[in-house]
C-alpha positions in Angstrom: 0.0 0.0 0.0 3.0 2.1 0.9 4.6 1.6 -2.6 1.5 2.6 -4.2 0.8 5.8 -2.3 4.8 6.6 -2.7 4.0 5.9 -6.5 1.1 7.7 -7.1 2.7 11.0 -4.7 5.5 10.9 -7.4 3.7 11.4 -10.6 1.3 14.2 -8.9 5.0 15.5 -7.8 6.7 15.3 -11.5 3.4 16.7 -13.0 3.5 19.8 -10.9 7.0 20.3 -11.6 6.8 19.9 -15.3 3.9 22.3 -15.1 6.0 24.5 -12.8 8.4 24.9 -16.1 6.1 26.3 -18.0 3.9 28.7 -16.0 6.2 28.5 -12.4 5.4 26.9 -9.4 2.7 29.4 -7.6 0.9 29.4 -10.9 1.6 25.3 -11.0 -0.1 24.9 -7.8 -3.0 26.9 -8.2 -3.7 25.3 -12.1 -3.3 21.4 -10.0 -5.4 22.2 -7.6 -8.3 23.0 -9.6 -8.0 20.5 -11.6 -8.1 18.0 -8.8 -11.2 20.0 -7.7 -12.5 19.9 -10.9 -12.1 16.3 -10.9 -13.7 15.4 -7.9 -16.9 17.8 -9.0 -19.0 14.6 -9.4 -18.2 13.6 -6.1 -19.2 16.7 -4.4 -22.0 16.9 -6.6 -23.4 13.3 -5.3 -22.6 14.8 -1.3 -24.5 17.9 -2.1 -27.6 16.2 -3.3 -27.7 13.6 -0.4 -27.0 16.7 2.1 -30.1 18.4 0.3 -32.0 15.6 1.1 -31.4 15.3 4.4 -32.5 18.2 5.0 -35.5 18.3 3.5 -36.2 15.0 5.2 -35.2 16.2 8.6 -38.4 17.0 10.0 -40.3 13.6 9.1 -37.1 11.8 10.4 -37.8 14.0 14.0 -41.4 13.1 13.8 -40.4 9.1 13.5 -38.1 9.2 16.5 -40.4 10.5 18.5 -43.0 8.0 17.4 -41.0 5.0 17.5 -38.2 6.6 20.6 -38.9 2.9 22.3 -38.7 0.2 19.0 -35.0 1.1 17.8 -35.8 -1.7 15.0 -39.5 -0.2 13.7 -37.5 3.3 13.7 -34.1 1.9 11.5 -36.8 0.3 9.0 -39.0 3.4 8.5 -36.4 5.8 8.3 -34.8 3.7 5.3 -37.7 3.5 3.8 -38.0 7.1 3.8 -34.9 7.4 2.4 -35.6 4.9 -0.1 -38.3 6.6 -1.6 -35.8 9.5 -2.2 -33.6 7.2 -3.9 -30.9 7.5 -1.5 -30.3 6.5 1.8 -29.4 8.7 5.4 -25.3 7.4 4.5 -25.5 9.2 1.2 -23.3 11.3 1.5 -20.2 9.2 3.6 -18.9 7.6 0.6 -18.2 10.5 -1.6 -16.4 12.3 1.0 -14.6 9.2 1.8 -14.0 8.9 -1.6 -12.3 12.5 -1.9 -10.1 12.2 1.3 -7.4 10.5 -0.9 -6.7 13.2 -3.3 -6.6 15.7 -1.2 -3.9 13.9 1.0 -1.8 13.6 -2.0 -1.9 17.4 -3.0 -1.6 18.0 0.5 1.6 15.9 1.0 3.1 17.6 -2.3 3.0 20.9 -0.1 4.7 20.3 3.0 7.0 17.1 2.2 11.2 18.5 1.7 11.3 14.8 0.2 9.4 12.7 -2.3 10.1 9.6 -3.6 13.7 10.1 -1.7 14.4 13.1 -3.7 14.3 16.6 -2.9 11.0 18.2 -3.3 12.3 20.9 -5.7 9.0 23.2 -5.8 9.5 24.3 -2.2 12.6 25.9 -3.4 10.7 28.0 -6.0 9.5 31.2 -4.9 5.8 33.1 -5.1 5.8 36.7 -4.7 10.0 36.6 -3.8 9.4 34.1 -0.7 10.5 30.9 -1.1 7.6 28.2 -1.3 9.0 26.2 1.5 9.3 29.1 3.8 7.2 29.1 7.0 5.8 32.3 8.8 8.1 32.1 11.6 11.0 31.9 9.8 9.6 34.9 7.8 9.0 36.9 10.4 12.4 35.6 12.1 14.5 36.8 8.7 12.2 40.3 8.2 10.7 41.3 10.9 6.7 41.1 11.0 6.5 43.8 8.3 9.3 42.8 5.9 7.8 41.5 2.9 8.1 37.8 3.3 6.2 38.3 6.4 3.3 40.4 4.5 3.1 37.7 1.9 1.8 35.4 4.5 0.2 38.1 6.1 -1.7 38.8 2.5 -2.8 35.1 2.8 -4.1 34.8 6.0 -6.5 37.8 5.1 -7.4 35.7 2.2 -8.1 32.7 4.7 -9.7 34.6 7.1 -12.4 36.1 4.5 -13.3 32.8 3.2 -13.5 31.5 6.5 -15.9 34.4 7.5 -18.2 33.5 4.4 -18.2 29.7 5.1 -19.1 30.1 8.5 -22.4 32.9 7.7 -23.7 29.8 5.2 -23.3 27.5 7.5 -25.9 29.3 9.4 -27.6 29.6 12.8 -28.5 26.0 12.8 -25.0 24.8 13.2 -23.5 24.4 16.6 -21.3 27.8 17.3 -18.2 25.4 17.8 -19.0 23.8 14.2 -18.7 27.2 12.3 -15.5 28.0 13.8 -14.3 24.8 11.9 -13.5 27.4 8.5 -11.0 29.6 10.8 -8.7 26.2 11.2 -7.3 27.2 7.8 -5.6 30.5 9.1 -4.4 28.6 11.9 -2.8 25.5 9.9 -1.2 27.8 7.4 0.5 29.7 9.9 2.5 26.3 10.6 2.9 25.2 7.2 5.1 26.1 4.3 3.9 28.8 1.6 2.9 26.0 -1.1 0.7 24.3 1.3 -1.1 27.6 2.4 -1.5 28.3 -1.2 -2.9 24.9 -1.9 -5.6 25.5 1.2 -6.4 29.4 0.1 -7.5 27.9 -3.8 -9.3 24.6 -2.2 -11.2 26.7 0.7 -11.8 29.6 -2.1 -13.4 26.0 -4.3 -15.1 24.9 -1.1 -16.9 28.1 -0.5 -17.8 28.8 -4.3 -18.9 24.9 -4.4 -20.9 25.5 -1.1 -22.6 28.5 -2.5 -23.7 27.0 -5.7 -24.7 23.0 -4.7 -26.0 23.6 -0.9 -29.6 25.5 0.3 -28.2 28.2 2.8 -27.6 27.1 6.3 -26.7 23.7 5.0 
């Protein structure tokens, strides 16, 4: 399993770079992870329509636990039936996210590992915006102070993070539990810790995530 994951890290790795040639390696990045985005549409598409579902299905499902609260068995059995008349079930939506975790750990792991395959990871010595891609905001700050310009590239980004995270978290709405719609604001936190390619990567697949949320999920979804 290990070879395989190794295998398929090193041809996302070598595609990146080859595309990192052509049109460098912030641009490479960006262009990749669309396209694995793009790729995975279906997917979310499939999640979407199952969450959609739910929700419109949410208030029958309430009314059968209430009515069947002491038969656990006579409760599984209607609420699959109720699902099955929607052509889906109340799992829906589990095996396409399952489904996407894999890709995302791969372009993840092109980001932040200074080896692949047992070779130097080559992008993270590229540069976006004159700071290295493998440079991390402490060592920014550390080298410019928090106002030299390395340190206001990452500064730039986590304004970036910070307004996507503000937008997920209003569409996520009331209903959710306050502690749930501070989720979005992890991204300014992990980017602080991780090299400029990876923060990159998690500014264009949060910016995806939040134009993807708009279009397939009802509000407060």
């Amino acid at each position: 399993m290990s070879a395989i994951y190794d295998a398929v890290l090193g041809s996302a790795y070598r595609l990146i770079d080859s595309l990192a040639s052509l049109t460098g390696a912030a641009l490479a990045i960006i262009l990749f992870t669309l396209a694995v985005r793009l790729l995975l549409l279906p997917l979310a598409v499939r999640q979407a329509r199952a969450a959609r579902i739910r929700l419109r299905l949410a208030p029958k499902v309430q009314a059968l636990r209430k009515r069947y609260a002491r038969d656990p068995e006579r409760l599984y059995r209607e609420t699959s039936k109720l699902y099955a008349a929607e052509g889906t079930s109340a799992f829906a939506g589990i095996g396409p996210a399952l489904a996407q975790a894999p890709f995302f750990m791969i372009a993840y792991r092109v980001f932040v590992s200074a080896t692949i395959a047992g070779h130097p990871n080559l992008l993270l010595a590229q540069s976006a915006l004159g700071v290295p891609l493998g440079e991390h905001f402490a060592a920014a700050v550390a080298g410019g102070g928090l106002f030299g310009a390395p340190a206001l590239v990452f500064l730039g980004l986590f304004a970036l993070l910070a307004v996507l995270a503000y937008v997920t978290s209003r569409r996520m709405g009331e209903v959710q539990p306050r502690l749930l719609r501070l989720l979005p604001f992890g991204t300014i936190l992990a980017a602080a810790f991780l090299p400029l390619a990876a923060g990159l990567y998690l500014l264009v697949s949060t910016a995806w995530s939040a134009a993807e949320r708009a279009v397939l999920y009802p509000k407060a979804a």
